[in-house]
C-alpha positions as CSV (number, residue, x, y, z in Angstrom):
1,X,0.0,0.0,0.0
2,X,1.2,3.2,-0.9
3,X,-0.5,7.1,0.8
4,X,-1.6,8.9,-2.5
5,X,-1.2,12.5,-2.6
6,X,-4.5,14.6,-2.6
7,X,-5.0,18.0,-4.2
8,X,-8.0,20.2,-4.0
9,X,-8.9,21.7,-7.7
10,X,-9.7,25.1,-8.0
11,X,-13.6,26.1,-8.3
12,X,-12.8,26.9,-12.1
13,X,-8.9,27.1,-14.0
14,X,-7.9,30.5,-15.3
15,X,-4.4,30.0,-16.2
16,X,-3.1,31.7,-13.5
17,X,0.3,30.9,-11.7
18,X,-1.3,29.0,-9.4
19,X,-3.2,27.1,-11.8
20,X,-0.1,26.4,-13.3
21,X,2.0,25.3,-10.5
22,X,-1.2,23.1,-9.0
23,X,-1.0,21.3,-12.8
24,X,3.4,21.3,-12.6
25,X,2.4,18.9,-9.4
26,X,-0.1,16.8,-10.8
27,X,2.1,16.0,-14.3
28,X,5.1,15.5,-11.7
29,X,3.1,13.0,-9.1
30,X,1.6,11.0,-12.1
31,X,5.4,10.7,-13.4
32,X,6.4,9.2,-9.9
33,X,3.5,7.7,-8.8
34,X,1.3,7.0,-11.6
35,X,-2.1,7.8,-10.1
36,X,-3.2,10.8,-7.6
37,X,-6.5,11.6,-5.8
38,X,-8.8,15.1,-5.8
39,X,-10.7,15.7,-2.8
40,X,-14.5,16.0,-3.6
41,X,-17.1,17.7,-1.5
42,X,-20.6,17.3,-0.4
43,X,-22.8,17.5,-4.0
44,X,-19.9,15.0,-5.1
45,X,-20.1,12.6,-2.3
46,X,-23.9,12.1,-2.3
47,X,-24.2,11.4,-5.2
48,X,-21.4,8.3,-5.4
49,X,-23.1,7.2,-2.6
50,X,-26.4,7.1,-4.4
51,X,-24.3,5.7,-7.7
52,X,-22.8,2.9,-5.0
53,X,-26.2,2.4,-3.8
54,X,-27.7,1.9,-7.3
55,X,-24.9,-0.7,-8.4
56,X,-25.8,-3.0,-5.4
57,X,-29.6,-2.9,-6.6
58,X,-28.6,-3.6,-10.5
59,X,-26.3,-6.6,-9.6
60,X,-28.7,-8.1,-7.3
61,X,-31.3,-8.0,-10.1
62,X,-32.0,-11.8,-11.6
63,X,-29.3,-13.2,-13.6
64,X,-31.9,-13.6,-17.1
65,X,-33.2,-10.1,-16.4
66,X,-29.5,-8.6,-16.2
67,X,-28.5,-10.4,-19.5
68,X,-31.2,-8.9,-21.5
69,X,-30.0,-5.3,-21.5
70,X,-27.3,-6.2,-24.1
71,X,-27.9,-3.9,-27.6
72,X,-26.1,-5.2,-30.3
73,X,-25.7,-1.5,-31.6
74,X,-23.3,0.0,-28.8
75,X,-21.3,-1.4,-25.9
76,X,-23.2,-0.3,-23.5
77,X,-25.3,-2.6,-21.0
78,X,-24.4,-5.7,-18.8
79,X,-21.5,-7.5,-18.8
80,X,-21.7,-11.0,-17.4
81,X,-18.8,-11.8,-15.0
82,X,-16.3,-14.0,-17.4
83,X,-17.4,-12.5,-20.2
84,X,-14.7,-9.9,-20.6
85,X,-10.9,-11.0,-21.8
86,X,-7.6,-10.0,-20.3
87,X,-4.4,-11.0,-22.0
88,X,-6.7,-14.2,-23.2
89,X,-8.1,-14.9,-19.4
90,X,-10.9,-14.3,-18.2
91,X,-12.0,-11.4,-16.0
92,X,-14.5,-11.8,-12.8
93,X,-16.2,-8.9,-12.5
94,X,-19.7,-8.1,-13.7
95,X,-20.2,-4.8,-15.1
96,X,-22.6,-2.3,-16.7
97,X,-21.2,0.1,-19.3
98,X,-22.6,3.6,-19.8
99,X,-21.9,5.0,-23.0
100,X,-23.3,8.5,-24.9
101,X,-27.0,7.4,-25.1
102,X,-27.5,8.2,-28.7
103,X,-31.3,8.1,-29.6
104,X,-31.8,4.9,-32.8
105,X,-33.4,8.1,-35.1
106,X,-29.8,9.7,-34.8
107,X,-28.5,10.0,-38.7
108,X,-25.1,8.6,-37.0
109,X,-26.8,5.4,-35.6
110,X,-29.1,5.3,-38.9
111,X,-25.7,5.6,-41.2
112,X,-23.9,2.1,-39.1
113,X,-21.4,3.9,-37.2
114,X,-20.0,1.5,-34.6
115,X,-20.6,1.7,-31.2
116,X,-23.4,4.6,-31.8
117,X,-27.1,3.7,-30.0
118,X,-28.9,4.1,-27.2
119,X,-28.2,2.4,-23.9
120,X,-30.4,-0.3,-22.5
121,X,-31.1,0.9,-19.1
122,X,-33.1,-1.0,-16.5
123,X,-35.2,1.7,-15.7
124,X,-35.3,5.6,-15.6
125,X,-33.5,6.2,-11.5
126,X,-30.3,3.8,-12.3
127,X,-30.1,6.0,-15.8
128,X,-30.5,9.6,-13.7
129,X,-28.2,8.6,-10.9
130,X,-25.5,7.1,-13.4
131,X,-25.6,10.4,-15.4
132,X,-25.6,12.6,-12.3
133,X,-22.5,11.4,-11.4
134,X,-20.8,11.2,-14.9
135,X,-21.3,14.9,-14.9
136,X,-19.7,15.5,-11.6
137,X,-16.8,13.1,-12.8
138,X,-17.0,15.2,-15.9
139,X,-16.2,19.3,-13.9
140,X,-13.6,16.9,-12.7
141,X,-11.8,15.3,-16.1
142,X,-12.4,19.1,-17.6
143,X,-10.3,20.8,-14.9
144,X,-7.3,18.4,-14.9
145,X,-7.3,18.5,-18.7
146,X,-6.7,22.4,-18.6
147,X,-4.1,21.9,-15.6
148,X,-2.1,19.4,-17.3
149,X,-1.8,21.3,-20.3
150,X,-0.7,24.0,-18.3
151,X,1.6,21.6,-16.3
152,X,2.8,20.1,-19.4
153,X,3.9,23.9,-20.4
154,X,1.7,23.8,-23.9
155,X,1.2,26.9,-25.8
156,X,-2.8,26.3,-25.2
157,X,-4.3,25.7,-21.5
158,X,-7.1,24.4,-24.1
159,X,-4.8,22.0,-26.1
160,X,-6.2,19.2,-24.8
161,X,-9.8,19.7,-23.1
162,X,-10.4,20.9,-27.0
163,X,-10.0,17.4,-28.2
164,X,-12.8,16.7,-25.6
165,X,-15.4,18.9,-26.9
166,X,-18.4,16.6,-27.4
167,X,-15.8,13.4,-26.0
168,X,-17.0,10.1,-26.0
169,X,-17.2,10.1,-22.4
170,X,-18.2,6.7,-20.9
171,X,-17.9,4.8,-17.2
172,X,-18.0,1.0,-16.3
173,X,-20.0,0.1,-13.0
174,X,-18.2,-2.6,-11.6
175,X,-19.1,-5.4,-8.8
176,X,-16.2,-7.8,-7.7
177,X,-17.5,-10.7,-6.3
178,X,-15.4,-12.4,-3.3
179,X,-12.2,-14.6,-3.6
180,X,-12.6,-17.6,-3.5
181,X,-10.4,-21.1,-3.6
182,X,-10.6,-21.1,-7.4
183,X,-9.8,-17.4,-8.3
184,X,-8.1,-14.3,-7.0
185,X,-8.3,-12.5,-10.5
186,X,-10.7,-9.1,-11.0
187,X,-9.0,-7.4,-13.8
188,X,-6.0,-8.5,-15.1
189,X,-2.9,-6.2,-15.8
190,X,-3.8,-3.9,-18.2
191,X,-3.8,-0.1,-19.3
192,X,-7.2,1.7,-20.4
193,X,-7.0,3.6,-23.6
194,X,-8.7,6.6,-23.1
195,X,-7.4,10.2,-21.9
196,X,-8.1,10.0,-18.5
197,X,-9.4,8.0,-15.8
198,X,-10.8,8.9,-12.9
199,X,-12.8,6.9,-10.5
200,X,-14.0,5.8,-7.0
201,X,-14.5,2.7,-5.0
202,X,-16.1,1.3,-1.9
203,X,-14.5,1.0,1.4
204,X,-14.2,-2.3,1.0
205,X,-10.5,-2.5,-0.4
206,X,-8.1,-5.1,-1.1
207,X,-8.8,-4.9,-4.7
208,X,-6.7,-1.6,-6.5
209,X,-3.5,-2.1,-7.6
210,X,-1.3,0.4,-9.3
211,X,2.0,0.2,-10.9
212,X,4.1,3.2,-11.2
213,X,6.6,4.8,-13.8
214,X,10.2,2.5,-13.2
215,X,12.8,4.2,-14.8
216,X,13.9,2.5,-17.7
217,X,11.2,0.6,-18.7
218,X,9.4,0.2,-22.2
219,X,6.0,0.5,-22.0
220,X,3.7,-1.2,-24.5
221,X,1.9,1.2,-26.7
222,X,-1.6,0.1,-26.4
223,X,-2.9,1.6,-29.3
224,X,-0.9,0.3,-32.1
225,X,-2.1,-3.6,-33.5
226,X,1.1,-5.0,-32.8
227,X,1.7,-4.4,-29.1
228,X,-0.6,-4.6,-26.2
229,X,-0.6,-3.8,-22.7
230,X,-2.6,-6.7,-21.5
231,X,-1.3,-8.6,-18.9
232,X,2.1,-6.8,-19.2
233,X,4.2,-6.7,-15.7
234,X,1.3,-9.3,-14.1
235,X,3.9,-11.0,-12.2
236,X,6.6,-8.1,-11.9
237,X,7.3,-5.5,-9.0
238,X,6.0,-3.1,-8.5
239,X,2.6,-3.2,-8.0
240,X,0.9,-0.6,-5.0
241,X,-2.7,-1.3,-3.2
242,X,-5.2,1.7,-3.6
243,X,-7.2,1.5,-0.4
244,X,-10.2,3.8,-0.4
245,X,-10.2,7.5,0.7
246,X,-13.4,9.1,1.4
247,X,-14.7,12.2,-0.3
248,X,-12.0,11.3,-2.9
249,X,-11.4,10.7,-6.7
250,X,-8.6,8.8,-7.8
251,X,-6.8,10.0,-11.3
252,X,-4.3,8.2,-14.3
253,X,-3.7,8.7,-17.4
254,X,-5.0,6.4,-19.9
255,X,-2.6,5.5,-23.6
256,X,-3.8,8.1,-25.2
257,X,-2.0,10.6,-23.0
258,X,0.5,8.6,-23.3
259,X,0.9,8.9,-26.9
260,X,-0.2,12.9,-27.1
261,X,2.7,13.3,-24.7
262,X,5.3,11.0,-26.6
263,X,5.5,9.3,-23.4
264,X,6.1,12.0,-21.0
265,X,3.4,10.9,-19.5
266,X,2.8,7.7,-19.2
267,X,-0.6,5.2,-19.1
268,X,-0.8,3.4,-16.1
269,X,-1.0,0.2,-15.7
270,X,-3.2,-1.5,-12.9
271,X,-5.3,-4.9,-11.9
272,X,-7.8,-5.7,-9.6
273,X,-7.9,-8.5,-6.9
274,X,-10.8,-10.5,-5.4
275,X,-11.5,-9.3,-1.7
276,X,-12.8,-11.1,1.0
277,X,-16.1,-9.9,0.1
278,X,-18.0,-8.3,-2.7
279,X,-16.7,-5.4,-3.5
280,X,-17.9,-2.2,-6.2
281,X,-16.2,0.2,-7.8
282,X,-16.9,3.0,-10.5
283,X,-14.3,4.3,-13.2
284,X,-14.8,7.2,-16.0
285,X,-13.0,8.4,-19.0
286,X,-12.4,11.4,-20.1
287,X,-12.3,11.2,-23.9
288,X,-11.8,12.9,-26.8
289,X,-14.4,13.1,-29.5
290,X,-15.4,9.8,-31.6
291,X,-14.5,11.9,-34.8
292,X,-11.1,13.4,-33.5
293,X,-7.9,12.7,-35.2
294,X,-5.3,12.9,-32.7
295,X,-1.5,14.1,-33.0
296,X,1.5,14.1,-30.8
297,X,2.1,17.5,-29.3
298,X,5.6,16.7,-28.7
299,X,7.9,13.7,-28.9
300,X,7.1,11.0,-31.3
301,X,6.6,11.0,-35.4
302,X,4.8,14.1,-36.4
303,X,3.2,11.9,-38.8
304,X,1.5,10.1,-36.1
305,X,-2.4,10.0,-35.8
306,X,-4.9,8.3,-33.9
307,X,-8.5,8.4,-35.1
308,X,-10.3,8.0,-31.5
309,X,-13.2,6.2,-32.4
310,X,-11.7,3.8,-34.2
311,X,-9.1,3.0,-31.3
312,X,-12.1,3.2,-28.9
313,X,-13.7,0.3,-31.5
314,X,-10.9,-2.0,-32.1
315,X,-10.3,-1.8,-28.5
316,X,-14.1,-3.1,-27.0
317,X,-14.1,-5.5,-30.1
318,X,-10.4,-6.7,-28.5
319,X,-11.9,-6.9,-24.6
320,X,-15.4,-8.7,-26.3
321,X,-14.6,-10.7,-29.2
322,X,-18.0,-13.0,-28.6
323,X,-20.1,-10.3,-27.9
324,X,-23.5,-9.1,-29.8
325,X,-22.0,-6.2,-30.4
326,X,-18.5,-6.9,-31.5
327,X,-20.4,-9.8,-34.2
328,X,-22.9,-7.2,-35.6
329,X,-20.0,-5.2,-36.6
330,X,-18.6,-7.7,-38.2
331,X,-21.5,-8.9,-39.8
332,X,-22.7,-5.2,-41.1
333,X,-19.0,-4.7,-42.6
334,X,-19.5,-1.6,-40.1
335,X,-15.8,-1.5,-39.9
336,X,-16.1,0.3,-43.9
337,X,-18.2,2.7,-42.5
338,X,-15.4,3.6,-39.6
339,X,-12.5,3.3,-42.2
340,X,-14.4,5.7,-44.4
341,X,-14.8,8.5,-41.0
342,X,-11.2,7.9,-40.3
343,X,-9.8,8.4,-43.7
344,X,-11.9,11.3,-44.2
345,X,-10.6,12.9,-40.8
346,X,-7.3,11.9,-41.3
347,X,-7.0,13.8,-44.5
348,X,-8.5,17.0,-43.6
């Protein structure tokens, strides 16, 4: 276990010298300790404990009434426990996805895009909680954006939250279930490949783990075809337990701040653990928009680009190669229809 440094974030980021100094500190702690926490307060903390609240009615729903809120248009909905795939192993936690609810008259859904439709909620108070807090995760992933631009010394305190302008923001509700004599594995090792991620947990505990930067070492880039984070340093030291801090949120960068930064800042990578009981969690990501076309700001070949929503696709169709969704895309050549929004970006 390792004590996380805690900032408070300013009620709103102006630029000034203090705005930069807070955002020198959070680029320097993510580049010694991979992951921070911001204190929350009240409107923050009630409604986590409602989202909290609302996970441990969802997951105790039947198991046949849980599996039907699947759409084979987006990857939002349930995910059974097993069903996801780390490094070619199975993960144990159960999950619901929440991704931009995107109504099936939307020309986008209507054209095939991948990954575009609405989200099969189980009724109308998990759907307003969930989004309630996505928006207070949201002020959150807004202000750090600015500060680490500003921490980063970029021309633009906007450089980066402009990338994020309608982002394809999206959060995994997560229930661990307890160890037991067959399994100790949550999550395996991985990193996420979004901008940022910022989440919370129950006080249960026992079940974060972190690795920080180690000078020296390559990490994978998670976002090119031939190279993968998953499962990478499973085994290998060192890994630090995140216990719970109230009225917190913890913070990491995901790959693509990784690559944006030509790896000055790096994504972390982390796992989860069975406790001795159940345990539930909550992570967000910050993202950039589906249609964004993505360059380095520094290091790296200029000539570089990431199209986000096709990393963001190839990515869910890696973790959920069985899944409705991931064979409808398939099936609908809908991966023409991405190549086409990619190329198109790319070039302009």
């Amino acid at each position: 276990m390792t004590t996380l440094r805690t900032f408070q974030l300013p009620t709103e980021v102006t630029g000034s010298i203090w705005d930069i100094s807070l955002g020198v500190e959070l680029v320097r702690t993510w580049q010694s300790d991979g992951i921070f926490q911001v204190a929350t307060g009240g409107v923050a903390n009630s409604i986590t404990a409602a989202a909290l609240k609302e996970s441990r009615r969802f997951f105790a729903l039947p198991p046949a009434e849980k599996a039907n809120l699947v759409s084979d248009l987006t990857y939002a909905g349930y995910v059974a426990s097993g069903e996801e795939v780390t490094a070619g192993e199975q993960d144990f936690s159960e999950i619901f996805t929440v991704c931009r609810d995107i109504p099936g008259t939307d020309p986008r859904v209507r054209a095939g895009w991948p990954c575009h439709g609405p989200v099969p909620w189980p009724d109308t108070i998990y759907r307003d909680v969930m989004a309630a807090l996505m928006s207070q995760f949201g002020l959150v992933g807004d202000k750090i954006l600015k500060l680490t631009a500003l921490g980063l010394g970029l021309p633009d305190m906007n450089a980066l939250i402009d990338l994020a302008t309608n982002g394809w923001h999206h959060m995994r509700v997560l229930r661990f279930p307890a160890r037991s004599a067959a399994t100790n594995r949550g999550i395996g090792a991985h990193t996420d490949y979004g901008m940022l991620v910022i989440a919370t947990q129950d006080d249960v505990g026992d079940g974060l783990y972190v690795r920080p930067p180690v000078v020296g070492e390559k990490r994978p880039r998670n976002w090119l075809d031939h190279e993968s984070s998953a499962g990478a340093f499973e085994n290998e030291a060192p890994w630090h337990l995140v216990d719970p801090v109230p009225s917190t949120f913890t913070v990491f960068p995901g790959d693509i701040l990784q690559f944006l930064t030509g790896g000055e800042l790096l994504s972390t990578p982390h796992k989860v653990k069975l406790a001795p009981r159940e345990r539930y969690s909550i992570a967000y990501f910050h993202e950039p928009d589906f249609t964004a076309a993505l360059r380095p700001f520094r290091g790296g070949d200029p000539d570089d680009a990431i199209h986000y929503g096709t990393h963001f696709t190839s990515m869910f169709m890696r973790c959920y190669p069985d899944r409705l969704t991931t064979r409808r895309i398939l099936a609908d050549n809908r991966l023409a229809v991405l190549t086409q929004l990619r190329d198109s970006v790319l070039a302009g």
